[in-house]
C-alpha positions as CSV (number, residue, x, y, z in Angstrom):
1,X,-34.8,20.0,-49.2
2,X,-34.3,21.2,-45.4
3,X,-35.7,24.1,-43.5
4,X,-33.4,27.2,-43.9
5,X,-31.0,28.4,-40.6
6,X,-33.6,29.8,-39.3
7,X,-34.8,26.4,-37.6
8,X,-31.5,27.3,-35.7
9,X,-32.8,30.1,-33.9
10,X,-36.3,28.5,-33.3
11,X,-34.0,26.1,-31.3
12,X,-32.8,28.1,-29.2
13,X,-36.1,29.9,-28.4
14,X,-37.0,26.7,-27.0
15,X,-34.4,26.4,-24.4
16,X,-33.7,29.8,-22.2
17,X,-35.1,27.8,-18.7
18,X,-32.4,25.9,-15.9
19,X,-32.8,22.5,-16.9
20,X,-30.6,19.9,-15.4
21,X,-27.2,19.5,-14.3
22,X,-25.4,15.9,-14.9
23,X,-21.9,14.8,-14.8
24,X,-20.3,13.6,-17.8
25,X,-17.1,12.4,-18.1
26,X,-15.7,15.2,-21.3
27,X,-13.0,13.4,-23.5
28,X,-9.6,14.9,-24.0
29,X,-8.3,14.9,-27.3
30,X,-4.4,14.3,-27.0
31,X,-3.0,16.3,-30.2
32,X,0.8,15.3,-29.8
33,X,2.6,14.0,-32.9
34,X,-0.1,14.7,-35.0
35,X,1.0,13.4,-38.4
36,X,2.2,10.0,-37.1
37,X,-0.8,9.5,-34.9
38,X,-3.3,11.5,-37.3
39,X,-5.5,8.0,-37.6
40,X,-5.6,7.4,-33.9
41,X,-6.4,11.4,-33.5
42,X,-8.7,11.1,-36.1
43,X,-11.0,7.9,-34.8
44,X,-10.9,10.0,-31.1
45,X,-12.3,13.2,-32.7
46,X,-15.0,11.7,-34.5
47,X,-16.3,9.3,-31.8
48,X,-16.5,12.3,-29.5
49,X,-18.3,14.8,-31.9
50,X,-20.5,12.0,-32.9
51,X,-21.4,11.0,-29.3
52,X,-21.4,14.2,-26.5
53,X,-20.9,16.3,-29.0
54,X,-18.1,18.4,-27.5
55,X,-14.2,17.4,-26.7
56,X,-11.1,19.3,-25.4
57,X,-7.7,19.0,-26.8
58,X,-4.5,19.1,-24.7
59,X,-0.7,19.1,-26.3
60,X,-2.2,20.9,-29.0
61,X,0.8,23.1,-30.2
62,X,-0.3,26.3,-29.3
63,X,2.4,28.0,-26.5
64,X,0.5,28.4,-22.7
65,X,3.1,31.9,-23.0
66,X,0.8,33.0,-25.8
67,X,-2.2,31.9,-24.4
68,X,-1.2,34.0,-21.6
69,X,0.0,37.1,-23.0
70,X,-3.7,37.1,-25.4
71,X,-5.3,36.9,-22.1
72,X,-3.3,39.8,-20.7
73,X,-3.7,42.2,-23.7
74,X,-7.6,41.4,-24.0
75,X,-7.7,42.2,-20.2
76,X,-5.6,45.5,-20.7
77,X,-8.0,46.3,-23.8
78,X,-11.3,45.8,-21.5
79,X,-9.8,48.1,-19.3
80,X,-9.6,50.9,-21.6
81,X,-12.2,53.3,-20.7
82,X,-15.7,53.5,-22.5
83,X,-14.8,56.4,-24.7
84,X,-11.6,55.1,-25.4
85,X,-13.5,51.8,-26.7
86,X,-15.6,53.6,-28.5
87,X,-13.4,54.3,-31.4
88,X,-13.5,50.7,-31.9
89,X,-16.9,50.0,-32.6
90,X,-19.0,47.2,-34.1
91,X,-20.0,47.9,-37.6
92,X,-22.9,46.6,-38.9
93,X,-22.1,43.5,-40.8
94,X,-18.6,42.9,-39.9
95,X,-18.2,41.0,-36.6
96,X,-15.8,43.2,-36.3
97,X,-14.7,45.9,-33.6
98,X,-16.0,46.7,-29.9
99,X,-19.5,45.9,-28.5
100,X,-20.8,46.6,-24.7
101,X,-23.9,44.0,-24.2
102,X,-25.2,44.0,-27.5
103,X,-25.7,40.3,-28.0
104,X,-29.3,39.4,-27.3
105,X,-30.3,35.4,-27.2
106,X,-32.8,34.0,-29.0
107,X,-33.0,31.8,-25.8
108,X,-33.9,34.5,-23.3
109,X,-34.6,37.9,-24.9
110,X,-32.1,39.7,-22.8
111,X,-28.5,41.1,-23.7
112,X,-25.7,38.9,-22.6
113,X,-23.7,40.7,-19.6
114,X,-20.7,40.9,-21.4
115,X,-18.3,43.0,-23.3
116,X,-16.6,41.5,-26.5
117,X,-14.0,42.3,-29.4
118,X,-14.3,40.8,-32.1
119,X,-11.2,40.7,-34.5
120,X,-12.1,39.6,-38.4
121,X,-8.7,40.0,-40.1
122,X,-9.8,41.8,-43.5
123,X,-12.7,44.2,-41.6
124,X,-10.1,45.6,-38.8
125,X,-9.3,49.0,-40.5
126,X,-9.4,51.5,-38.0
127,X,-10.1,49.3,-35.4
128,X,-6.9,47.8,-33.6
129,X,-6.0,49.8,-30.4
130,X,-2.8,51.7,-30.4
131,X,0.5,50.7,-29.2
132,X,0.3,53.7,-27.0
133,X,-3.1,52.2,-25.4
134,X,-2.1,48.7,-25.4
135,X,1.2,47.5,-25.9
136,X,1.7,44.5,-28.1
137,X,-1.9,44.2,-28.8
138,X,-1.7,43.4,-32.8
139,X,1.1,41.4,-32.9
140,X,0.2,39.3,-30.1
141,X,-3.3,39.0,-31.2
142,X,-2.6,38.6,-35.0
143,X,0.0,35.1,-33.9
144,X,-2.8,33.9,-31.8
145,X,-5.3,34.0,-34.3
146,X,-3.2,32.0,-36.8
147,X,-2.3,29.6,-34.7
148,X,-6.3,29.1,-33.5
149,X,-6.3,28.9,-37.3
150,X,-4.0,26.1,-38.0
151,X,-5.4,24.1,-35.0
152,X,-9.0,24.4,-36.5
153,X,-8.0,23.2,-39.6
154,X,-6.7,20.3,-38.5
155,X,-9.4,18.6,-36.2
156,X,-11.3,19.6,-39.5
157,X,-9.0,18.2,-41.6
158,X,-9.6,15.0,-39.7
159,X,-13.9,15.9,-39.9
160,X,-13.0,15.5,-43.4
161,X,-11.5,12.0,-44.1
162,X,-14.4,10.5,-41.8
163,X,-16.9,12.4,-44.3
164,X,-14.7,11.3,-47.4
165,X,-14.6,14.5,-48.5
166,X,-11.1,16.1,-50.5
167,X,-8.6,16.5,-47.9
168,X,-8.4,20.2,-48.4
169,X,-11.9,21.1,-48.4
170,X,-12.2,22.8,-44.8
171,X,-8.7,24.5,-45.2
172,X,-9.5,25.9,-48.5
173,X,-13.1,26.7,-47.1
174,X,-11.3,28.8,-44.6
175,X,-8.1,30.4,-46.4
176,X,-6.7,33.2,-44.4
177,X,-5.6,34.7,-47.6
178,X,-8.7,35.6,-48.8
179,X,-10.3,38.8,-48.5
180,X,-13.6,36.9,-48.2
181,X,-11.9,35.4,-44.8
182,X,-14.2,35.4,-42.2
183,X,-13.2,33.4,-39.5
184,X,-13.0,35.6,-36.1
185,X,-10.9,35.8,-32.8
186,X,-13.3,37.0,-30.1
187,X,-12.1,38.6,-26.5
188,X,-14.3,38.2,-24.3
189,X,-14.8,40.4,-20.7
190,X,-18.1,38.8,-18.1
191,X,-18.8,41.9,-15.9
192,X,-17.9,41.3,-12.2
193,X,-21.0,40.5,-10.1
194,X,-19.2,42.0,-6.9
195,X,-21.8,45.1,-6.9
196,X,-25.0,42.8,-8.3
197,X,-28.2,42.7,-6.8
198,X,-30.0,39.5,-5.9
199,X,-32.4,40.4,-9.1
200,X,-28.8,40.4,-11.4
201,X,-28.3,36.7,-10.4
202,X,-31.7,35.7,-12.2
203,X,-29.7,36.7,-15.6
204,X,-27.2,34.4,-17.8
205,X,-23.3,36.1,-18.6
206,X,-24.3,34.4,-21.6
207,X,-27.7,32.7,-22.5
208,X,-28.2,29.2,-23.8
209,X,-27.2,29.2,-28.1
210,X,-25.4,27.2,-30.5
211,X,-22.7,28.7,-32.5
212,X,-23.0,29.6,-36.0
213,X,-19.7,28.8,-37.3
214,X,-18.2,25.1,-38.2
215,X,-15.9,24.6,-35.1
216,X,-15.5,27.0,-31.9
217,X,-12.3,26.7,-29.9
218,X,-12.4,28.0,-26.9
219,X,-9.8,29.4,-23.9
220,X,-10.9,29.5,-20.6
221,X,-8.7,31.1,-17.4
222,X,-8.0,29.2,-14.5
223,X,-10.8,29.7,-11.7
224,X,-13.0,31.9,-14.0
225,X,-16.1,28.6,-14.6
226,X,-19.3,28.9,-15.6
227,X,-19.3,27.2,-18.9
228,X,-22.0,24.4,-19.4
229,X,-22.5,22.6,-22.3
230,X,-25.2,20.1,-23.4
231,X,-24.7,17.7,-25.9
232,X,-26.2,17.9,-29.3
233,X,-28.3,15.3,-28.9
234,X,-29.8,15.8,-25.8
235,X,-31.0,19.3,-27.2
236,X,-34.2,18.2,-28.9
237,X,-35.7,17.1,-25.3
238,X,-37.6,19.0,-23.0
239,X,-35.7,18.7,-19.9
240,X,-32.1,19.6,-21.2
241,X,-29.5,18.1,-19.1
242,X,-26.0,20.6,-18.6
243,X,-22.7,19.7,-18.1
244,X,-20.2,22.0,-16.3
245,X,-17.2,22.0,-18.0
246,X,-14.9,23.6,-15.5
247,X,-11.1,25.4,-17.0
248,X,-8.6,23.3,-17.4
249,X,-4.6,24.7,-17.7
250,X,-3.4,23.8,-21.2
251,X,-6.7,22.7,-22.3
252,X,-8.8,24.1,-25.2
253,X,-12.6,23.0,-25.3
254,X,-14.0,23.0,-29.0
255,X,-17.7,22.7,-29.9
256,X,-19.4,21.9,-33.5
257,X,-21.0,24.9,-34.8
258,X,-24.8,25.5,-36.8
259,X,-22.7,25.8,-40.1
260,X,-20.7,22.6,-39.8
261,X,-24.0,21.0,-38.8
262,X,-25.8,22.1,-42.0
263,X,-22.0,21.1,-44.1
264,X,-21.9,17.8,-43.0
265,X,-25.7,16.7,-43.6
266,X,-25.9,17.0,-40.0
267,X,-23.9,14.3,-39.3
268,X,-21.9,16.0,-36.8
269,X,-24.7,18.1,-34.4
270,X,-24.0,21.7,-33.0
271,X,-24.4,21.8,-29.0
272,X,-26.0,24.3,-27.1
273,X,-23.9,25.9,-24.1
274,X,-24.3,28.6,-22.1
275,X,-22.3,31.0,-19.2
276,X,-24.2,30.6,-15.8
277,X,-24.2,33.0,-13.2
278,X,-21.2,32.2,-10.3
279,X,-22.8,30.2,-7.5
280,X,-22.2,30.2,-3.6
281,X,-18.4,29.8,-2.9
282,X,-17.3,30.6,-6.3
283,X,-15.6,34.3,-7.7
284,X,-18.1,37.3,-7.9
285,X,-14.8,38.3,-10.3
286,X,-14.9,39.3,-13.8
287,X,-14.8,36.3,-16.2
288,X,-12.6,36.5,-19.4
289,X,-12.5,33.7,-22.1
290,X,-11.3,33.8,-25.6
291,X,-12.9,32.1,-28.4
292,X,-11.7,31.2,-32.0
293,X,-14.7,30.5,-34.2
294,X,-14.0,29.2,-37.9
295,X,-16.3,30.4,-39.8
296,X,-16.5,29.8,-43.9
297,X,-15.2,32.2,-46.1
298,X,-17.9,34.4,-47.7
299,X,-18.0,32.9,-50.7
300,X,-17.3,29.5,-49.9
301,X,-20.2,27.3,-50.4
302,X,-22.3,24.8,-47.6
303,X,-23.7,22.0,-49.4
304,X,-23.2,18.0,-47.7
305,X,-22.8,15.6,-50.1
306,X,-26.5,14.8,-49.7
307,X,-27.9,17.8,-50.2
308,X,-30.2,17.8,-47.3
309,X,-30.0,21.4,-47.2
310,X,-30.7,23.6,-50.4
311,X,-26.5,25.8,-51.1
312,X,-25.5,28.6,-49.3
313,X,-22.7,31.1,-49.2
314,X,-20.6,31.4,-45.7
315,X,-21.4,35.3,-45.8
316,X,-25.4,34.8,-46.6
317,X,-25.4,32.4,-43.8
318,X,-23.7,34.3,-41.3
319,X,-25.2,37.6,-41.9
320,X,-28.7,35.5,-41.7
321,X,-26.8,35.1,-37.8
322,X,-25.6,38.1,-37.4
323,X,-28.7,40.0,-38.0
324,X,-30.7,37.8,-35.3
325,X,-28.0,37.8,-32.5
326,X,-27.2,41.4,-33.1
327,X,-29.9,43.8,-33.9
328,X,-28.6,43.7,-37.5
329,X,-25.2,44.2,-36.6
């Protein structure tokens, strides 16, 4: 049988330092007439998670309006005040709610310099933000979050005919329906460096980690960078070489996750990425990203067909995550 998810976070203990920076060419995924060109898609997807490890995907269905208005209601939340935040907290166990740098990385022992919210559908009671104190928050975030949703499931959908597994294994792993649904819609807020110290600049927005879902899609803004990304692959060696993987308009970049790793056998490898610091010439500004991780329903049930890995439950292994990345939160 294979080590437990804990070999995970011994990973990323291993990897907090600069490393290297090397150009890779990142493939783009086009998404267009997905049904008639699902085989095509399908070969594209697989050859790029199999090889860097990480791929964006263009014409991929979801409006640039929507994408736009999520980014302007997450930056009208952020600017709520602190106490007014407040009321949304984090509770332990839920991903769910406010936080204000809570997340602490395995990689380098200090709290991200960040503020997130974290929407899990069935955990949000009492913690959506009024009309009154943002305007169109729910409904805009709640049609962004299903159509992250319905994205997701099908590059998985197309994970799952390479692995010859049933064709509705990742959708039903991931039903939306459920009350053990536990997929989450983060908004994301980097605090502006304009005020930092020389000393500040020695920190990561957000240290070097995998993610511990199956598939992360993430939305960048235009001129907010800092993402890097290094293959899985390349994550076992010493001297981990970093890609920056700069926003593109109308582009969503998508990484494997610790939980699809462990489904699949680890046929298809998480990557490690990180949020650097902006350099000389680039926006002391704040950064926001949003990020759409698909995460197994709680009681849905990681075992590849091998059986490399002894069975777990999607809310064991995520509250084994939870409880390393956020103080038991």
């Amino acid at each position: 049988m294979g080590t437990t998810p804990l070999k995970e976070l011994q990973k990323e203990g291993r990897i907090g330092g600069l490393g290297t920076v090397i150009e890779r060419d990142i493939p783009q995924i086009d998404m267009s007439d997905f049904h008639a060109r699902r085989d095509q898609i399908t070969a594209e997807l697989w050859d790029a998670a199999t090889d860097i490890g990480f791929f964006q995907l263009k014409n991929h269905g979801i409006p640039q309006s929507l994408i736009d208005d999520a980014f302007e209601r997450s930056a009208a939340f952020f600017d709520l005040d602190a106490e007014t935040k407040s009321a949304f907290p984090l509770k332990p166990g839920t991903n769910a709610g406010w936080e204000f740098k809570a997340q602490v990385r395995p990689s380098t022992g200090t709290a991200d310099q960040k503020e997130s919210y974290q929407i899990t559908l069935p955990r949000m009671k009492g913690l959506w933000p009024t009309g009154a104190q943002v305007p169109d928050f729910k409904p805009t975030m709640l049609a962004f979050e299903r159509m992250n949703w319905a994205l997701a499931m099908r590059v998985l959908s197309c994970f799952a005919d390479k692995l010859g597994f049933a064709p509705d294994t990742f959708t039903d792993g991931h039903d939306p329906l459920s009350p053990q649904y536990q997929s989450t819609l983060r908004l994301i807020h980097y605090l502006g460096m304009e005020d930092a110290s020389p000393e500040d600049f020695k920190f990561w927005r957000a240290g070097a980690h995998t993610d511990f879902d199956c598939l992360t899609l993430l939305h960048q803004k235009h001129g907010q960078g800092g993402l890097q990304v290094c293959p899985g692959k390349d994550s076992e060696g010493r001297a981990l070489g970093w890609t920056d993987v700069p926003p593109v308009g109308g582009v969503i970049t998508c990484n494997i996750g610790d939980m699809l790793m462990r489904w699949t056998d680890d046929k298809l490898l998480s990557n490690l990425h990180r949020v650097r610091m902006p350099q000389e010439g680039e926006s002391l500004g704040p950064r926001y990203s949003i990020a759409y991780f698909a995460q197994a329903n709680m009681d849905t049930v990681l075992q590849g067909p091998e059986k490399l890995y002894e069975p777990i439950t999607g809310h064991d292994y995520i509250q084994m995550r939870l409880g390393a990345n956020f103080g038991k939160k």
